[in-house]
N, C-alpha and C positions, 0 to 999 in steps of 0.2 A: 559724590561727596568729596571735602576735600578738608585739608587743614589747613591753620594758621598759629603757629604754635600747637598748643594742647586743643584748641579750640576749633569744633568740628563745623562744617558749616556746610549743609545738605545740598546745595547747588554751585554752580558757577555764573551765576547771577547775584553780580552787588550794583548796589546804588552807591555810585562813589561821590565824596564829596566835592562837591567845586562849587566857587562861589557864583553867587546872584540869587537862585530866587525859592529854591525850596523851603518848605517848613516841616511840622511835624505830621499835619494829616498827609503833607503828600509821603512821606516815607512812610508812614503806615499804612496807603492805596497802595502802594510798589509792595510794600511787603505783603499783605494778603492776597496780592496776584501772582505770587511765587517767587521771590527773590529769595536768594538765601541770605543774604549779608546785606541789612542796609545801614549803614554810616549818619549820623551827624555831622553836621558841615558848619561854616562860618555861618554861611550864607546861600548857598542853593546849587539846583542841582534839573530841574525840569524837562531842559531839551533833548537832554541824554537820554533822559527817561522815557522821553516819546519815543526818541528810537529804537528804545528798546520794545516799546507795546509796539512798532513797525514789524521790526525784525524777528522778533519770538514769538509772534502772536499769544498771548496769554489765554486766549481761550480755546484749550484742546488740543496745544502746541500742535497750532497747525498754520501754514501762510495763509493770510483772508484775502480774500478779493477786498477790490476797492471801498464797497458798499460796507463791509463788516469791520472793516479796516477806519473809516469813517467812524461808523457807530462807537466804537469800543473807545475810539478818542474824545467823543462827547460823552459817553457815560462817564469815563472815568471824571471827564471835567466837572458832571455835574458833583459825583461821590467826593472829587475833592475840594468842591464848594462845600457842599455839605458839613464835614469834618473842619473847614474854615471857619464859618462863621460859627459853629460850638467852641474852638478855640479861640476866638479872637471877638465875636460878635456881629451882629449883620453889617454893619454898616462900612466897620474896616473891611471885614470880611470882602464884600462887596469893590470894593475900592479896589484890593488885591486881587480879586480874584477876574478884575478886568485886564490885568498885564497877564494873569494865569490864562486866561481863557485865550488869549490873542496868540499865544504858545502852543496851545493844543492846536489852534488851526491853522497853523505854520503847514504851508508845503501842499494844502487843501486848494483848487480851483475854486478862482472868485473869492478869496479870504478878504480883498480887502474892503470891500465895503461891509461886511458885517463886522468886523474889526474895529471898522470908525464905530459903528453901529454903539456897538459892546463899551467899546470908551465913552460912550455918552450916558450909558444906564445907569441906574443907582441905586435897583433892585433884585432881589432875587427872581421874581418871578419873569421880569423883563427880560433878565441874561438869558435863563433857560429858555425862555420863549423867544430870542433871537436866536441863540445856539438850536433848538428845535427848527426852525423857520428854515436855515441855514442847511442843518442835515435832509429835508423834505428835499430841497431845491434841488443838493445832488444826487439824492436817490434819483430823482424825476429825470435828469441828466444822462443820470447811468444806464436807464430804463432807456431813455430815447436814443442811446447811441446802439 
């Protein structure tokens, strides 16, 4: 725990502001995965944020192997589609959450043809079922090496 002023804040983990591409469901994904301090920004905040589900592993504050390390970047993708399109509606939702999703699989083997992929959808079902299709492949990868 730590302060800031009077103002106690139980971690050392903030989501800080910087601009580009965050909104409000993704600071409330950051925050119920344990942040202690998430911020308001102009405009966005996302890549930082991967690093950090890299670096902290959020679940069980533990390092994950590759495989788990994958998974937890697509759930979160999908949870923050989710909370998207309730804020915004499907169809922007969608729209956004094609630059969101291409962010999550930054740094992933093979991103880029599901990336085109993902900027061509226009639904929800399609995303998750490319983003599914995508994490199968390098499970299968991981398995085979």
């Amino acid at each position: 725990m730590f302060k800031i002023g009077h103002i106690e804040i139980p971690n050392r983990v903030v989501l800080a502001p910087m601009a580009g591409v965050c909104n409000s469901a993704f600071r409330l994904t950051v925050k119920e995965f344990g942040a202690g301090l998430v911020c308001a920004d102009w405009s966005g905040c996302i890549r930082k944020s991967l690093d950090y589900l890299s670096y902290c592993e959020i679940l069980g504050n533990r390092r994950a192997d590759r495989r788990s390390n994958t998974n937890t970047k697509i759930e979160v993708c999908k949870l923050h589609m989710d909370r998207l399109i309730a804020l915004k509606g499907k169809k922007i939702a969608i729209m956004e959450m094609r630059k969101h999703a291409a962010w999550y699989l930054k740094g992933l083997k093979g991103n880029g043809k599901v990336r085109k992929r993902i900027n061509e959808c226009d639904t929800k079902e399609g995303l998750i079922q490319f983003l599914e299709d995508y994490t199968n492949e390098l499970e299968a990868r991981v398995l085979a090496s």
